[in-house]
N, CA, C and O atoms as a Tripos MOL2 file, in Angstrom:
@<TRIPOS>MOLECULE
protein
  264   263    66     0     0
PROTEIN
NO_CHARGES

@<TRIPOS>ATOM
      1 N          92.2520   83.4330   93.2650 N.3       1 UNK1
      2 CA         93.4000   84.2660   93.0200 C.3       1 UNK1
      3 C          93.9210   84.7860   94.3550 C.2       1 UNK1
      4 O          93.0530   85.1410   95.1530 O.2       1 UNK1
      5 N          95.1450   84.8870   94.7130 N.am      2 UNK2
      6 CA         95.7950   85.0160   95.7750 C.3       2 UNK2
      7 C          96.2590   86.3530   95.5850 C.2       2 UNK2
      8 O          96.5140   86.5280   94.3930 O.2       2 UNK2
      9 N          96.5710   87.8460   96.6130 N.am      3 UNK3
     10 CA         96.5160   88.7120   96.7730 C.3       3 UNK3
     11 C          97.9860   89.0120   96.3370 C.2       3 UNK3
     12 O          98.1980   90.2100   96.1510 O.2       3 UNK3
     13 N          99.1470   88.0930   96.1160 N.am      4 UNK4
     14 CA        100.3990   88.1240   95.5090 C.3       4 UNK4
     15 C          99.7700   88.3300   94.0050 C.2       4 UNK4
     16 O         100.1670   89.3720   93.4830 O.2       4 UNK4
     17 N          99.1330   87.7770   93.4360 N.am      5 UNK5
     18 CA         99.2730   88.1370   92.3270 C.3       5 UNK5
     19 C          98.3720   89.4810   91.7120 C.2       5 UNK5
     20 O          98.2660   89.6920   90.5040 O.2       5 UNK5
     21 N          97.8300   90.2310   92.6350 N.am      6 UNK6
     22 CA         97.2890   91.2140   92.7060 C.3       6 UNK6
     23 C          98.2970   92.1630   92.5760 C.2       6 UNK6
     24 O          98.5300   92.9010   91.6190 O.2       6 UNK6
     25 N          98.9320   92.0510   93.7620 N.am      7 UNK7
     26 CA        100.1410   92.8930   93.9700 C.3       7 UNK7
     27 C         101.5700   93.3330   92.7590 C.2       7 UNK7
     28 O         102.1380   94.3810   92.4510 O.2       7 UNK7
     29 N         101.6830   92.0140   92.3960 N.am      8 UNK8
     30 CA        102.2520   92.0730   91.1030 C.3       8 UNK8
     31 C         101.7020   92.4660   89.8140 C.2       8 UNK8
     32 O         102.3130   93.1290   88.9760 O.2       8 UNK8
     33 N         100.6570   92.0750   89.7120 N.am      9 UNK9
     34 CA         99.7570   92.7570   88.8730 C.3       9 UNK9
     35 C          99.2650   94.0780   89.1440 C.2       9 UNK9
     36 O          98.4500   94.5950   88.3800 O.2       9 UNK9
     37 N          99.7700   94.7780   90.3580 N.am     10 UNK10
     38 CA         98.8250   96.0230   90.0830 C.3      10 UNK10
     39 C          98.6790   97.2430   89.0980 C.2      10 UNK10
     40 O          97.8820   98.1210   89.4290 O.2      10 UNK10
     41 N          99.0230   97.3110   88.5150 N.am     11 UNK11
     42 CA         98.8260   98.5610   87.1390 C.3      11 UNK11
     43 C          97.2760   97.8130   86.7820 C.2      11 UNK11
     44 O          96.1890   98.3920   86.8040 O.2      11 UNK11
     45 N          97.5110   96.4630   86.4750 N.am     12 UNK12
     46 CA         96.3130   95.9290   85.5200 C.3      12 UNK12
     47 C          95.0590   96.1930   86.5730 C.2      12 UNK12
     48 O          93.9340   96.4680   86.1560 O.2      12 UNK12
     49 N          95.3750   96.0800   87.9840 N.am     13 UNK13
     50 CA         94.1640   96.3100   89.0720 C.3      13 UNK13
     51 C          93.8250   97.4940   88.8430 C.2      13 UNK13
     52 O          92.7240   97.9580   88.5480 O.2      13 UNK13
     53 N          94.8840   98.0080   89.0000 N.am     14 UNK14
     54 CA         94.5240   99.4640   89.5740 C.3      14 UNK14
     55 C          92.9580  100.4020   89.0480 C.2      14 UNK14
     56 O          92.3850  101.3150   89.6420 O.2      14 UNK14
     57 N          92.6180   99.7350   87.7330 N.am     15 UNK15
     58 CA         91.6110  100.0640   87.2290 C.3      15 UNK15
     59 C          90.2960   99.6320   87.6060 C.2      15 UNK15
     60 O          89.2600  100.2970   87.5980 O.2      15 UNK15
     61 N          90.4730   98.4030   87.9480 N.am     16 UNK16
     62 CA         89.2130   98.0970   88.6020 C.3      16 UNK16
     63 C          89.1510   98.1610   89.9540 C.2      16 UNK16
     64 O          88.1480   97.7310   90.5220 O.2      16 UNK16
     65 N          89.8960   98.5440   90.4590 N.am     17 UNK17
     66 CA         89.9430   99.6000   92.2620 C.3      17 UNK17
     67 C          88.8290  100.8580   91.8200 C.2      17 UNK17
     68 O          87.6320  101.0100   92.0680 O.2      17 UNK17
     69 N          89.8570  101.6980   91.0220 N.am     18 UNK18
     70 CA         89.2350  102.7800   91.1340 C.3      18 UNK18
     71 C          87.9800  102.5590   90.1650 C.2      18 UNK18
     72 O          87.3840  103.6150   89.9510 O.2      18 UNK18
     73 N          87.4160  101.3950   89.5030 N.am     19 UNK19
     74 CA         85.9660  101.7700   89.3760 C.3      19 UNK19
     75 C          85.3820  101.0580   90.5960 C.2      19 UNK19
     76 O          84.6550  101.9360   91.0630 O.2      19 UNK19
     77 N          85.3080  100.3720   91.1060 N.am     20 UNK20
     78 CA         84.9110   99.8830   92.5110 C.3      20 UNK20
     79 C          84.4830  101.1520   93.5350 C.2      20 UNK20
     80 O          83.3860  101.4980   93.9740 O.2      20 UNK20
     81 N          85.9850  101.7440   93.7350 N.am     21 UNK21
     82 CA         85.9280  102.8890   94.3800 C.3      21 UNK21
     83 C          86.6120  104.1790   93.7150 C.2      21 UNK21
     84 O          87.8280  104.3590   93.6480 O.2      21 UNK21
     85 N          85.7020  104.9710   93.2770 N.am     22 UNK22
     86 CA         85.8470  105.8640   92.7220 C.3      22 UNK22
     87 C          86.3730  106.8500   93.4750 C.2      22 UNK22
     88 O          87.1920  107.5080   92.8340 O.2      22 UNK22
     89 N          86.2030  107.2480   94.7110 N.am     23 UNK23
     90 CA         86.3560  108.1360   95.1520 C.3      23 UNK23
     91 C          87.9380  107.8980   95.7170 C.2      23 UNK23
     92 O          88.3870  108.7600   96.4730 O.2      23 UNK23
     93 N          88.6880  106.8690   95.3990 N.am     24 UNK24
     94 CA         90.3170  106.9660   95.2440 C.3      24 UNK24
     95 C          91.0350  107.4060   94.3470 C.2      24 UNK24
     96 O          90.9390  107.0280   93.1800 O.2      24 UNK24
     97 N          92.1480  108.5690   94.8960 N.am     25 UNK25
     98 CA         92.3410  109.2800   93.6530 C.3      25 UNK25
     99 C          93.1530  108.3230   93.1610 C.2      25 UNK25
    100 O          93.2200  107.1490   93.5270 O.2      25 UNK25
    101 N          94.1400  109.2010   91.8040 N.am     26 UNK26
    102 CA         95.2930  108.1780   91.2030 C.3      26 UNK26
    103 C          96.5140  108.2610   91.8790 C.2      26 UNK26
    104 O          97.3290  107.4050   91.5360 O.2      26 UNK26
    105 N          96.9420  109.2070   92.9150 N.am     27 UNK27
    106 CA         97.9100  109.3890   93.8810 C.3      27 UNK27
    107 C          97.5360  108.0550   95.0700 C.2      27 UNK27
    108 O          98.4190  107.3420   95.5470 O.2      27 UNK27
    109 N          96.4910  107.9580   95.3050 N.am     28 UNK28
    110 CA         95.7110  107.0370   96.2940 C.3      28 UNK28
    111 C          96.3080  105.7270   95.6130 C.2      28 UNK28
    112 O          97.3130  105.2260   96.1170 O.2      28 UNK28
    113 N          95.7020  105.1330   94.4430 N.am     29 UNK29
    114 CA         96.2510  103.8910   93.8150 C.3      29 UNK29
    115 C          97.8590  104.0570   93.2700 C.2      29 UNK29
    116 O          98.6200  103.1140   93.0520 O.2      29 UNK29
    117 N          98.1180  105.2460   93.1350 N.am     30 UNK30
    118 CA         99.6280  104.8090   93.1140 C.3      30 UNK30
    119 C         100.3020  104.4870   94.6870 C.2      30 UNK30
    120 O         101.0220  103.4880   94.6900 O.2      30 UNK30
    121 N         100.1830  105.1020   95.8430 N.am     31 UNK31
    122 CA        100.5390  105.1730   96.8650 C.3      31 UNK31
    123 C         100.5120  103.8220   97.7380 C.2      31 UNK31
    124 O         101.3200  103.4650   98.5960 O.2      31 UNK31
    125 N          99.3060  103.1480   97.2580 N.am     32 UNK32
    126 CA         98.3720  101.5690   97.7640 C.3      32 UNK32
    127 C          99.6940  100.6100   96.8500 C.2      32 UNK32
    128 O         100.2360   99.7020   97.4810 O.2      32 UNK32
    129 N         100.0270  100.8080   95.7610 N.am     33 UNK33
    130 CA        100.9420   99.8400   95.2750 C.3      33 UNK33
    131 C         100.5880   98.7060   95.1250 C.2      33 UNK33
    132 O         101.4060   98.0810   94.4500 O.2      33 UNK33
    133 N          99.5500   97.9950   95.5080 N.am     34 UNK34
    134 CA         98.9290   96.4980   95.6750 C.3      34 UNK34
    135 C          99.0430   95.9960   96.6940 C.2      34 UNK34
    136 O          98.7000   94.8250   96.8550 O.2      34 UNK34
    137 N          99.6280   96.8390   97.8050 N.am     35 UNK35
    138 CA         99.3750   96.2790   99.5480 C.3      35 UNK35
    139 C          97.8720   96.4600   99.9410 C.2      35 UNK35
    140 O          97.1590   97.4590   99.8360 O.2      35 UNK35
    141 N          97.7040   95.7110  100.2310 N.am     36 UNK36
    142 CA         96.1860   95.3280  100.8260 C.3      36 UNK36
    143 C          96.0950   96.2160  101.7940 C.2      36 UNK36
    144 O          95.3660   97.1400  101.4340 O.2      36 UNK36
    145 N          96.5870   96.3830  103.0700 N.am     37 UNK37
    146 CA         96.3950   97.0090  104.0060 C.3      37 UNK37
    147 C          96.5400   98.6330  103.7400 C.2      37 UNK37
    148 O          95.8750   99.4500  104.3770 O.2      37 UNK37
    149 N          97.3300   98.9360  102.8940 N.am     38 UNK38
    150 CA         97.6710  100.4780  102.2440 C.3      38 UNK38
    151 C          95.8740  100.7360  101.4740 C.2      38 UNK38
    152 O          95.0830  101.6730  101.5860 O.2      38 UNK38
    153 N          95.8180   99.7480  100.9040 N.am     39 UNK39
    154 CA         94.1480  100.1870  100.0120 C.3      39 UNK39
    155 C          93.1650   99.9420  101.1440 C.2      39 UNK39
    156 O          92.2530  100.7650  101.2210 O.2      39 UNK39
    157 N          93.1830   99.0570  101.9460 N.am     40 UNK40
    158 CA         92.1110   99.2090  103.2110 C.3      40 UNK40
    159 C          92.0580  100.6300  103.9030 C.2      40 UNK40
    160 O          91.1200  101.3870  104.1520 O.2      40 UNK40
    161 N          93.3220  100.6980  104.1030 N.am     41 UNK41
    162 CA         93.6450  102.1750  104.8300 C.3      41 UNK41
    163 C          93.0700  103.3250  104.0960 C.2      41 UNK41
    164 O          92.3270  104.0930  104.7080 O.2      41 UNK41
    165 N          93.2770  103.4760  103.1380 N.am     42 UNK42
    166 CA         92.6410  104.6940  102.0100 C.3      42 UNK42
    167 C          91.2570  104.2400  101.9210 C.2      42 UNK42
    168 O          90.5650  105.0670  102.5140 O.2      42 UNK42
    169 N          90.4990  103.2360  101.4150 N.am     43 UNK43
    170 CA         89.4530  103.3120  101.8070 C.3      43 UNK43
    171 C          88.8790  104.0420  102.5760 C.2      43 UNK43
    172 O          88.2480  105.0970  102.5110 O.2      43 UNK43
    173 N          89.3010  103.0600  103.6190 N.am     44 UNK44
    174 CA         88.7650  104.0320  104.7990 C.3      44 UNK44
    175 C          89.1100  105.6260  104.9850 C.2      44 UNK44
    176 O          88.2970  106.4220  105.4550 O.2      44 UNK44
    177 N          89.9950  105.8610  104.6930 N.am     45 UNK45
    178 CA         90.1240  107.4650  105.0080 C.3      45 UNK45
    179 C          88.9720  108.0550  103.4440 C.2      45 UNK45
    180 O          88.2300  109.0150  103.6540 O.2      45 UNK45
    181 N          88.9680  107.7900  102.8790 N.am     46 UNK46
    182 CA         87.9530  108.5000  101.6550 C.3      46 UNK46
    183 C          86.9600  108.2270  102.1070 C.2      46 UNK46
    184 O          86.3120  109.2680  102.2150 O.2      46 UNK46
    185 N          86.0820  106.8930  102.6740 N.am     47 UNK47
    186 CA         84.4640  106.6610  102.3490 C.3      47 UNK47
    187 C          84.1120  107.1220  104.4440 C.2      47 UNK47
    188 O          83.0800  107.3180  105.0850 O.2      47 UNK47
    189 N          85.1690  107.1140  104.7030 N.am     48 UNK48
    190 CA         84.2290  107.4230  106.8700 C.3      48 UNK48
    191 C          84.2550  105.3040  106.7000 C.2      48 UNK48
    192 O          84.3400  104.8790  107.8520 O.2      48 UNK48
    193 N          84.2290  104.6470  106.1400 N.am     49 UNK49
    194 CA         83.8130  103.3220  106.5750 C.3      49 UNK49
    195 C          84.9310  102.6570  107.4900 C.2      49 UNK49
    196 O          86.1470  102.6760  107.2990 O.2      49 UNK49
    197 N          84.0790  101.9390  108.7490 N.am     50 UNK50
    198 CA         84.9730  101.2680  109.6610 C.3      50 UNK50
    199 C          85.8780  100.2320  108.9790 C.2      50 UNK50
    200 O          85.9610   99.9940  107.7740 O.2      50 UNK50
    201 N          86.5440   99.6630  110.0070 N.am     51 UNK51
    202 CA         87.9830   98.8300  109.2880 C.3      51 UNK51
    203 C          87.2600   97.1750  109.0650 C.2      51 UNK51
    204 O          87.6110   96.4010  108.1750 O.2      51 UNK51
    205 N          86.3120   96.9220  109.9850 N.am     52 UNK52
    206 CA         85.6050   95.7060  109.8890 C.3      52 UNK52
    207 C          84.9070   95.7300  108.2800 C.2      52 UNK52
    208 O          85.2360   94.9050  107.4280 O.2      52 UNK52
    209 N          84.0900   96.6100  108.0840 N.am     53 UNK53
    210 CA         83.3800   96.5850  106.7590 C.3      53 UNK53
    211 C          84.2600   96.6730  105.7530 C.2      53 UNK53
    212 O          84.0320   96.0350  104.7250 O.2      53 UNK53
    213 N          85.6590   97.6400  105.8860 N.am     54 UNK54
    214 CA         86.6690   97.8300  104.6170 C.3      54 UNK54
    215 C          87.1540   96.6560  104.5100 C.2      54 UNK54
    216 O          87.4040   96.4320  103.3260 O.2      54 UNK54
    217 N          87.4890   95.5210  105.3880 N.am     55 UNK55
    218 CA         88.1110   94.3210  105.4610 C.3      55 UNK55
    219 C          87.0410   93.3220  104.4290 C.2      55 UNK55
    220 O          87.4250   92.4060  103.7030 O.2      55 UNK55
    221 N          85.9520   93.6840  104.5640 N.am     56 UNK56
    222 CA         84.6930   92.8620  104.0430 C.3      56 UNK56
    223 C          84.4130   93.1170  102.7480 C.2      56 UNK56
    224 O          84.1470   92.2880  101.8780 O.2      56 UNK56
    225 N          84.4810   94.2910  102.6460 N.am     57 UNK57
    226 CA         84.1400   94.8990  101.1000 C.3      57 UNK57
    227 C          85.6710   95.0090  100.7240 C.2      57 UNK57
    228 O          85.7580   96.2340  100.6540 O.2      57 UNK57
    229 N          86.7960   94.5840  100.4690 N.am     58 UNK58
    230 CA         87.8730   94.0870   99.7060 C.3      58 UNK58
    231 C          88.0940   92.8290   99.4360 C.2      58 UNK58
    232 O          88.6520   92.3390   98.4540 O.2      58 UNK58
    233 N          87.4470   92.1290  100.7160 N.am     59 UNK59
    234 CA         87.0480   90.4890  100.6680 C.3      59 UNK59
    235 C          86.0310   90.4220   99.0140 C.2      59 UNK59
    236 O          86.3380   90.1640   97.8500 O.2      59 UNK59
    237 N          84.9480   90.7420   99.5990 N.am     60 UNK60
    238 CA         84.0250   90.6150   98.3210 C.3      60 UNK60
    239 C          84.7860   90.8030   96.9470 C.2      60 UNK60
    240 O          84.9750   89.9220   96.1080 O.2      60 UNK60
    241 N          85.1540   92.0230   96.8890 N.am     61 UNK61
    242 CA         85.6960   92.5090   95.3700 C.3      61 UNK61
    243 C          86.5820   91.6390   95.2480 C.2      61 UNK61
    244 O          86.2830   91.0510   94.2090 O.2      61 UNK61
    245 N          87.8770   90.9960   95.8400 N.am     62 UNK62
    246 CA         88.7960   90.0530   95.8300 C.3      62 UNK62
    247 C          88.5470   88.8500   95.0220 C.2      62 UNK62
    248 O          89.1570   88.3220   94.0930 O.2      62 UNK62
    249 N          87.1320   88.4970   95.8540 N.am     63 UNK63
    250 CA         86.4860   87.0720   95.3590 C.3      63 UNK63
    251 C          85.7970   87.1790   93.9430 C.2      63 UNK63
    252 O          85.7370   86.3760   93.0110 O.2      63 UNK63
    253 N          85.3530   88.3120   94.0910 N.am     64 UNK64
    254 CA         84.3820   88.6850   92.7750 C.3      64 UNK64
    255 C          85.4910   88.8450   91.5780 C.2      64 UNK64
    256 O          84.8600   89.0960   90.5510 O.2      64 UNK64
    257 N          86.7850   88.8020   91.3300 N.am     65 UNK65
    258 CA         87.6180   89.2190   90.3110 C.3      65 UNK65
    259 C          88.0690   87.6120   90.0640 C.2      65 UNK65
    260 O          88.7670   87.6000   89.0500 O.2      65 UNK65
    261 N          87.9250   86.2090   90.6320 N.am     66 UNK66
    262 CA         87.8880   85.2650   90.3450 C.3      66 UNK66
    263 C          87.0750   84.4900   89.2970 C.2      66 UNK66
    264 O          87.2460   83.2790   89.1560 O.2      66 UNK66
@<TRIPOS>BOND
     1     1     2 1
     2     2     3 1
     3     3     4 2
     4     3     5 am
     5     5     6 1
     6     6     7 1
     7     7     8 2
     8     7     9 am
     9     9    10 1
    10    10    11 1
    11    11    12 2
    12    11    13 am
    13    13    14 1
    14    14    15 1
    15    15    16 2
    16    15    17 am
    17    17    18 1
    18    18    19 1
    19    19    20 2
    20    19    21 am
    21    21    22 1
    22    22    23 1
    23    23    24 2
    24    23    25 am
    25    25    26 1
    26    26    27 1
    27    27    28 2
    28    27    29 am
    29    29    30 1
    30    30    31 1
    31    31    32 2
    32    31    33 am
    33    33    34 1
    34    34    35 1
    35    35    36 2
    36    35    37 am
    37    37    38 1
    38    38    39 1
    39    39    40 2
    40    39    41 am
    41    41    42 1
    42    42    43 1
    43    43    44 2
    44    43    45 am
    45    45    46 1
    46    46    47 1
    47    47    48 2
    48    47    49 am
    49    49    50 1
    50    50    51 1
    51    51    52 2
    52    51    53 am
    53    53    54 1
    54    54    55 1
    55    55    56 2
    56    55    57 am
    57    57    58 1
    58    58    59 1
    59    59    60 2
    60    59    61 am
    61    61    62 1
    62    62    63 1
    63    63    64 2
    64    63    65 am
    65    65    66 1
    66    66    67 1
    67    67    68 2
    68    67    69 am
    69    69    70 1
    70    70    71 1
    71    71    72 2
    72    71    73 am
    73    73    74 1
    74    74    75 1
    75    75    76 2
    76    75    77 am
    77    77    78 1
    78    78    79 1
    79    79    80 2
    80    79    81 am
    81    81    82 1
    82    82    83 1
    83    83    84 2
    84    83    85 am
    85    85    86 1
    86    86    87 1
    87    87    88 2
    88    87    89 am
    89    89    90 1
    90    90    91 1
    91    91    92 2
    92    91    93 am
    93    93    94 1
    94    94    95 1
    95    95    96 2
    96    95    97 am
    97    97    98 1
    98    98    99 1
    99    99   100 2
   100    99   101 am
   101   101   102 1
   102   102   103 1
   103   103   104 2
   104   103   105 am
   105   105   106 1
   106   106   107 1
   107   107   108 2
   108   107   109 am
   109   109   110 1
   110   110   111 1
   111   111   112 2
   112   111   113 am
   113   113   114 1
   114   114   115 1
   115   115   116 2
   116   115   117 am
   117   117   118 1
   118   118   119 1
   119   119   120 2
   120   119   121 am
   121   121   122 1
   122   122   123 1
   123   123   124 2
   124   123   125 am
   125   125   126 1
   126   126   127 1
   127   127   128 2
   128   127   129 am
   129   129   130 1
   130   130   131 1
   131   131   132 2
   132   131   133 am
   133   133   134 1
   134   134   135 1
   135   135   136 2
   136   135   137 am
   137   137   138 1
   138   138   139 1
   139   139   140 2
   140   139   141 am
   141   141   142 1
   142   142   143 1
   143   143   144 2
   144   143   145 am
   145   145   146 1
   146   146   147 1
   147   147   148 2
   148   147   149 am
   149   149   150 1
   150   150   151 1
   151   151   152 2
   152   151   153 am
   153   153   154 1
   154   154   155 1
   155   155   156 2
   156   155   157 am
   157   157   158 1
   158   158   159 1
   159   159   160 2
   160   159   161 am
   161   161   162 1
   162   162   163 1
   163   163   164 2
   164   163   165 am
   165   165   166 1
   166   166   167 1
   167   167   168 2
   168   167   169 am
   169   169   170 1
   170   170   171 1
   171   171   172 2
   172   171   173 am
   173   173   174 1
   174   174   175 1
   175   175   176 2
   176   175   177 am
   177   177   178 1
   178   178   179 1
   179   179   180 2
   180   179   181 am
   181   181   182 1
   182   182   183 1
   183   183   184 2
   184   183   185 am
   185   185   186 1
   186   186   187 1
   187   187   188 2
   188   187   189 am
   189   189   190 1
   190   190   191 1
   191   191   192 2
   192   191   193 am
   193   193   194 1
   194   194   195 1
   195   195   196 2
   196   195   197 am
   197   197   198 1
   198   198   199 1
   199   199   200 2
   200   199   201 am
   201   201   202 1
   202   202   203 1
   203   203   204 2
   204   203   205 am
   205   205   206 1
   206   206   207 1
   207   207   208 2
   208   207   209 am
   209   209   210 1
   210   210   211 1
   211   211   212 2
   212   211   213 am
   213   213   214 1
   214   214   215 1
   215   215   216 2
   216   215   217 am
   217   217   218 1
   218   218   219 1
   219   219   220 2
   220   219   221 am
   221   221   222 1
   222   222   223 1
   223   223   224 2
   224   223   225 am
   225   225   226 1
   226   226   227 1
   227   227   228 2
   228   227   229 am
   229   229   230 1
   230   230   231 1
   231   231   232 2
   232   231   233 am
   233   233   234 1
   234   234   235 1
   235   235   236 2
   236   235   237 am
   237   237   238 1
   238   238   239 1
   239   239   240 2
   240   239   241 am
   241   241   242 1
   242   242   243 1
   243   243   244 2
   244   243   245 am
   245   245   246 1
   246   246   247 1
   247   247   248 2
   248   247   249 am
   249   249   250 1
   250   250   251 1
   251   251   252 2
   252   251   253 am
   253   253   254 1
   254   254   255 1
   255   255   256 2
   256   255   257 am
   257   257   258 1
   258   258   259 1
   259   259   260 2
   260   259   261 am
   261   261   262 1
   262   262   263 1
   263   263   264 2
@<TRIPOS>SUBSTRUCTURE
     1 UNK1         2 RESIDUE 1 A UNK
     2 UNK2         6 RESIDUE 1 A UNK
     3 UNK3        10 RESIDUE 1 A UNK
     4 UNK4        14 RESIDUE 1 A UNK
     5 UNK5        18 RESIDUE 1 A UNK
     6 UNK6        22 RESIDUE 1 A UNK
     7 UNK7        26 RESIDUE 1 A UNK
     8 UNK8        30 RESIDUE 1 A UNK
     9 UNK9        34 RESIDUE 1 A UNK
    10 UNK10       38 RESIDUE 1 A UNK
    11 UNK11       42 RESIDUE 1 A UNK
    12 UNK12       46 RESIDUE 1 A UNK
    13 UNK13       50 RESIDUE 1 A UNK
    14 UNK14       54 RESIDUE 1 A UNK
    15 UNK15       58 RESIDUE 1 A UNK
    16 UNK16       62 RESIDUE 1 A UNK
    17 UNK17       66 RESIDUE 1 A UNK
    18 UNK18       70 RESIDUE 1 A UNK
    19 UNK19       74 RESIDUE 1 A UNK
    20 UNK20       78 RESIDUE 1 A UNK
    21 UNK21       82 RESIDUE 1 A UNK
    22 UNK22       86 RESIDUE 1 A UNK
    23 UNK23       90 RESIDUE 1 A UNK
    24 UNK24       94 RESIDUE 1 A UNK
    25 UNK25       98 RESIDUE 1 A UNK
    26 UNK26      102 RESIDUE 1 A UNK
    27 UNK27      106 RESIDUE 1 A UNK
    28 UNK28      110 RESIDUE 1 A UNK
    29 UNK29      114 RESIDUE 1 A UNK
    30 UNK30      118 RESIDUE 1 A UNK
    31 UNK31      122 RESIDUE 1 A UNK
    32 UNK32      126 RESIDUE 1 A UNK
    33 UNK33      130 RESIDUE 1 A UNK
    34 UNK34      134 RESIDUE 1 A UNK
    35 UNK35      138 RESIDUE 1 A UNK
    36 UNK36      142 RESIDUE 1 A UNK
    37 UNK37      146 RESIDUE 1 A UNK
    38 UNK38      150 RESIDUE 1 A UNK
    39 UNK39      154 RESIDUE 1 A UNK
    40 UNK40      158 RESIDUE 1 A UNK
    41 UNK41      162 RESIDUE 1 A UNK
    42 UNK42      166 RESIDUE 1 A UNK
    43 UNK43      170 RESIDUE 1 A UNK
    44 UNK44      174 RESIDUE 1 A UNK
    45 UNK45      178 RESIDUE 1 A UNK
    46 UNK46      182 RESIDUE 1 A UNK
    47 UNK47      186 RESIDUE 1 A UNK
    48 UNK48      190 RESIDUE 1 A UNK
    49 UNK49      194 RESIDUE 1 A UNK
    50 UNK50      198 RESIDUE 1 A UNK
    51 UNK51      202 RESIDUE 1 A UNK
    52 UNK52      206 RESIDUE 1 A UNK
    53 UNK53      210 RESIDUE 1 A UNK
    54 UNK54      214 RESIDUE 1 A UNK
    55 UNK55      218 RESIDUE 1 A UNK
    56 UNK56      222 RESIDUE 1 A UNK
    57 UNK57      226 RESIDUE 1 A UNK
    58 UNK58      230 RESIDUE 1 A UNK
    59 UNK59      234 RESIDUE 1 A UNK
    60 UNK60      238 RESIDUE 1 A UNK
    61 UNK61      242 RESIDUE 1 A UNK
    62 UNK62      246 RESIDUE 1 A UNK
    63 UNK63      250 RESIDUE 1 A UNK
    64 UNK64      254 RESIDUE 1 A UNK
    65 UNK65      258 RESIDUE 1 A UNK
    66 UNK66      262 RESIDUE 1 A UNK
C-alpha cells in the first residue's frame, strides 16, 4: 500500500495511528491530515524519539497495515 492512499484514506487511518500511538491527541491526527512528515513530526514532539527511529517506526506500521 502506497502512502497516497493513506492520505486519502485518512479518517479510516486515523484510528489505527492513534492506537499505535496513543499518546497523539485528536487535534494531533486532525492537524497530520495523512502527511507523513506532519505525523513523523508529532511523533516526535509527543514520544522525545529521534527523527531516524520515527522514520523507522512509521516504516514498520506502514508495512504492517499491508
Amino acid at each position: 500500500m502506497n502512502w497516497d492512499r493513506i492520505e486519502g484514506d485518512w479518517k479510516q487511518f486515523a484510528g489505527k495511528v492513534k492506537e499505535k500511538w496513543a499518546k497523539l491527541t485528536d487535534d494531533d491526527i486532525a492537524a497530520v491530515n495523512g502527511k507523513r512528515e506532519q505525523l513523523e513530526g508529532k511523533i516526535q514532539e509527543r514520544y522525545g524519539h529521534d527523527k531516524d527511529q520515527v522514520k523507522k517506526d512509521v516504516d514498520d506500521w506502514h508495512r504492517s497495515l499491508k
